[in-house]
C-alpha positions in Angstrom: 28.9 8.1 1.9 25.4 10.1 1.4 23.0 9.9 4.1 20.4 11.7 2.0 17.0 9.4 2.0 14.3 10.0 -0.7 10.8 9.2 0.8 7.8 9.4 -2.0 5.2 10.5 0.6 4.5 13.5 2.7 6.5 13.8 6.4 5.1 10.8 8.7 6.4 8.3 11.6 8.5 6.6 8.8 10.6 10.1 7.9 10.3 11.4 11.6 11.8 8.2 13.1 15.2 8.6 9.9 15.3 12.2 11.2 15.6 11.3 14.8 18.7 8.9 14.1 20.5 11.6 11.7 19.5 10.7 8.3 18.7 13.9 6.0 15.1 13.2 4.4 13.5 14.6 1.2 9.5 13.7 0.9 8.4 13.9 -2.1 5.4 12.6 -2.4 4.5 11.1 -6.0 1.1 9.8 -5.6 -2.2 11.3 -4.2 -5.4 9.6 -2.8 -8.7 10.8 -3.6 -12.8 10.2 -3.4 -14.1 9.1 -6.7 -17.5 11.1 -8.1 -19.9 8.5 -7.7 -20.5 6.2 -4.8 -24.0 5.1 -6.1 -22.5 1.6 -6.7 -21.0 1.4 -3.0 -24.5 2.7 -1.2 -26.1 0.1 -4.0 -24.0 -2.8 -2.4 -24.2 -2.3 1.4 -27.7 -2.0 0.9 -27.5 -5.5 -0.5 -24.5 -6.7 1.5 -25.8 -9.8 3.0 -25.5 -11.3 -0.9 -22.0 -11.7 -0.3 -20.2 -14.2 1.8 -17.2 -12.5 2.3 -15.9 -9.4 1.9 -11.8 -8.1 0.9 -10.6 -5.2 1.8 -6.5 -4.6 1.7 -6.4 -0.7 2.2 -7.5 1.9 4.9 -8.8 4.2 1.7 -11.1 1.5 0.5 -12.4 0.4 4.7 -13.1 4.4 5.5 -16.2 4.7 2.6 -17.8 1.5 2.9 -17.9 1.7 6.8 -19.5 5.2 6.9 -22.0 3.8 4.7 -22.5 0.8 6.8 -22.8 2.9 9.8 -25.1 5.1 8.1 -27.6 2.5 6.9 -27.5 0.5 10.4 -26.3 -2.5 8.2 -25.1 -6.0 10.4 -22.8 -7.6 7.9 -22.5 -11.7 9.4 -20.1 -12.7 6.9 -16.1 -12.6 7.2 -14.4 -9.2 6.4 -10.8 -10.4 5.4 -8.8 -7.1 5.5 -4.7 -6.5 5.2 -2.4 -4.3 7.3 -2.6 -2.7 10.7 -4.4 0.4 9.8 -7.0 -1.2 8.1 -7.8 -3.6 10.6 -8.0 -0.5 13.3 -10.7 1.3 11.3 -13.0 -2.0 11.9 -11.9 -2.5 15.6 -12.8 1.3 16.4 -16.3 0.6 14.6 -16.9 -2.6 16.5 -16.5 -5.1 13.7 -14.6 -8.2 13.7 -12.7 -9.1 11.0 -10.0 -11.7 10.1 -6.1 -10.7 9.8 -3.4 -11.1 10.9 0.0 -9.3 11.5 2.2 -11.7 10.0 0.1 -11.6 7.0 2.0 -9.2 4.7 0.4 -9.0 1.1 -2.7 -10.0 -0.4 -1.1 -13.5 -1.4 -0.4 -14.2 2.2 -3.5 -13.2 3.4 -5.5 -15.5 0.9 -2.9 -18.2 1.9 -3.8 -18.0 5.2 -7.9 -18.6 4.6 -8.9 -22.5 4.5 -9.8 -22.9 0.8 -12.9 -24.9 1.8 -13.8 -21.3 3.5 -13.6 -19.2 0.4 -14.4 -22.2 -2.3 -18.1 -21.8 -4.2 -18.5 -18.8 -2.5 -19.6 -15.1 -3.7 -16.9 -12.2 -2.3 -16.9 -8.3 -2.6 -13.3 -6.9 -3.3 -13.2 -3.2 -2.3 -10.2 -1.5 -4.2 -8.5 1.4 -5.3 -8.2 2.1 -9.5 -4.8 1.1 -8.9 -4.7 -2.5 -7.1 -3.2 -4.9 -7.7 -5.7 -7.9 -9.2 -4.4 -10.8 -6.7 -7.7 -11.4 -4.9 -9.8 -11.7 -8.1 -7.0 -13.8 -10.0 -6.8 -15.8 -7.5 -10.2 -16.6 -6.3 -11.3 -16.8 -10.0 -11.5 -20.6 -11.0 -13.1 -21.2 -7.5 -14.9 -18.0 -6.7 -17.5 -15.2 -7.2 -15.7 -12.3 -6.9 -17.3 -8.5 -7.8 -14.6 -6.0 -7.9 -15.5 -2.2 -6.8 -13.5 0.9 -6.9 -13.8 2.8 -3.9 -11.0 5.4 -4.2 -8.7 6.3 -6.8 -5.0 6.7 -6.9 -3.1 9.4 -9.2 0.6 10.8 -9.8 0.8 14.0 -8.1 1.7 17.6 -9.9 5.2 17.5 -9.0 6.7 21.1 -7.8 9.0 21.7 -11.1 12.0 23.1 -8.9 12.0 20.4 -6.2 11.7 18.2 -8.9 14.8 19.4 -10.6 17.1 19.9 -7.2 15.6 15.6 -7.0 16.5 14.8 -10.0 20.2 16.5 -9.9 20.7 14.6 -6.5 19.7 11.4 -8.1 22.1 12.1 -11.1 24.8 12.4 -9.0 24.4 9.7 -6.8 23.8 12.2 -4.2 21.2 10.5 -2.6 21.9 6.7 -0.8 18.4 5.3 -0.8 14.8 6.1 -2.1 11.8 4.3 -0.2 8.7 3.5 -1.6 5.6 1.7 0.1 3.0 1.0 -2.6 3.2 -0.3 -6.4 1.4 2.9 -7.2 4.2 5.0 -5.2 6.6 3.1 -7.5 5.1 4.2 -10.9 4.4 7.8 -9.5 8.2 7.9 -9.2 8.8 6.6 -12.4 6.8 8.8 -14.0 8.5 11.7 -12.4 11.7 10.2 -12.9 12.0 8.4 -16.3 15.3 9.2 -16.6 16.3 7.4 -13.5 19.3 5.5 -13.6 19.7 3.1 -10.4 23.6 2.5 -9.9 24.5 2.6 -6.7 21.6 4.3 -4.7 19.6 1.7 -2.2 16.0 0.8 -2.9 14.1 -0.1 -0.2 10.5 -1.4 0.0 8.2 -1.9 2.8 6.6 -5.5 1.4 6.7 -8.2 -1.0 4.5 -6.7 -3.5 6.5 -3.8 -3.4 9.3 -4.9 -4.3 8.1 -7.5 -6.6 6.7 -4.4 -8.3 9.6 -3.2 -8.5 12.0 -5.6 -9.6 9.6 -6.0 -12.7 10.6 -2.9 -13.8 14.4 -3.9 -13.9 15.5 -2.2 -11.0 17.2 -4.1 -7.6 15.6 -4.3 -4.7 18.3 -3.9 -2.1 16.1 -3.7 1.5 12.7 -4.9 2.0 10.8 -4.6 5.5 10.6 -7.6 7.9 6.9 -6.6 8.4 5.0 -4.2 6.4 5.1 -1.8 9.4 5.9 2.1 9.1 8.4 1.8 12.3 9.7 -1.8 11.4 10.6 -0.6 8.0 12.0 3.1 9.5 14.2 0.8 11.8 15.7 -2.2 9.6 16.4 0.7 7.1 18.4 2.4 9.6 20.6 -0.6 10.8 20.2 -1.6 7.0 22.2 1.5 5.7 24.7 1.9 8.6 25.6 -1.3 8.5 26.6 -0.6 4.9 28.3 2.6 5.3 30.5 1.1 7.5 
């Protein structure tokens, strides 16, 4: 049985922690973060940020702008700053800001779930996002709620290297490879777009979350692990028992 993982992001915790327990790891990353040109529109809002009543923010990309311009203007924000995942939620603990998560919240849907309606009914929001998001907060919220959508980063496939890409893509067509792991929507359709030709069969696919793998199963592929918690180390870990388990 292969023991060959495909991980479509740069070397991290997750790759580091396969590594350590014997697992032979290719990172590949398909997708790239970036700043986009113009934050007029951000510095535009916190200037005016007491209009809102809450504020979303689901992604460490979207927290790090809109708190150095917070910072910067001496800004109090009173309202509720709902924010997903553990990273995120650091960023605003390190500045000193309270917000409301939780760690057994792991998308966006269980996050709004876990608000009181009456708290988020009538009311106007700010949804901080990347170009790429996922439009759960605003299609939820919609028939209830004010909610003004702002890009705040942008998200884009990256220049694959042609030979690694090749050496990948023979791996994959030979079922040399047992599992590839992805940890965003946007990670999934990077991959995708690198490799169209990508025929499933038996190699693993493994998620770290719901929407994930939701996102993936939509584009007609199985979903064979997904993470207990949408946690770097909890996912490294339950892949690892996951996939020895069934090379057994």
């Amino acid at each position: 049985m292969e023991t060959e993982i495909l991980v479509v992001r740069d070397c991290d915790l997750f790759s580091s922690i396969l590594i350590e327990q014997g697992f032979s790891v290719i990172n590949f990353p398909t997708i790239k973060t970036e700043q986009i040109a113009d934050y007029a529109e951000l510095d535009k809002v916190v200037t005016e940020i007491e209009t809102f009543d809450g504020i979303f923010i689901t992604s460490p990309n979207a927290a790090a702008p809109f708190l150095e311009r917070l910072n910067k203007t001496k800004k109090i924000y009173c309202g509720k700053i709902y924010v997903l995942g553990k990273r995120t939620n650091e960023l605003f603990k390190t500045a000193g800001i309270e917000t409301f998560s939780s760690e057994d919240t792991k998308n966006a849907s269980e996050l709004l779930n876990s608000i009181p309606k009456n708290e988020l009914k009538g009311k106007k929001f700010l949804y901080l996002r990347g170009n790429r998001s996922l439009q759960i907060i605003p299609e939820t919220l919609e028939d209830f709620a004010e909610v003004k959508e702002l890009i705040v980063y942008k998200t884009s496939a990256t220049e694959a290297d042609a030979k690694q890409s090749d050496k990948i893509k023979e791996k994959l067509r030979n079922k040399k490879i047992a599992a590839v792991c992805f940890f965003s929507p946007s990670g999934v359709e990077g991959f995708l777009e690198n490799f169209a030709e990508f025929e499933q069969d038996k190699t693993k696919i493994a998620a770290i979350g719901e929407t994930t793998a939701r996102f993936i199963e939509d584009r007609n592929l199985r979903i064979d692990f997904i993470a207990e918690k949408p946690s770097t180390e909890v996912f490294a870990k339950g892949l690892i028992d996951y996939l020895r388990k069934d090379f057994e």
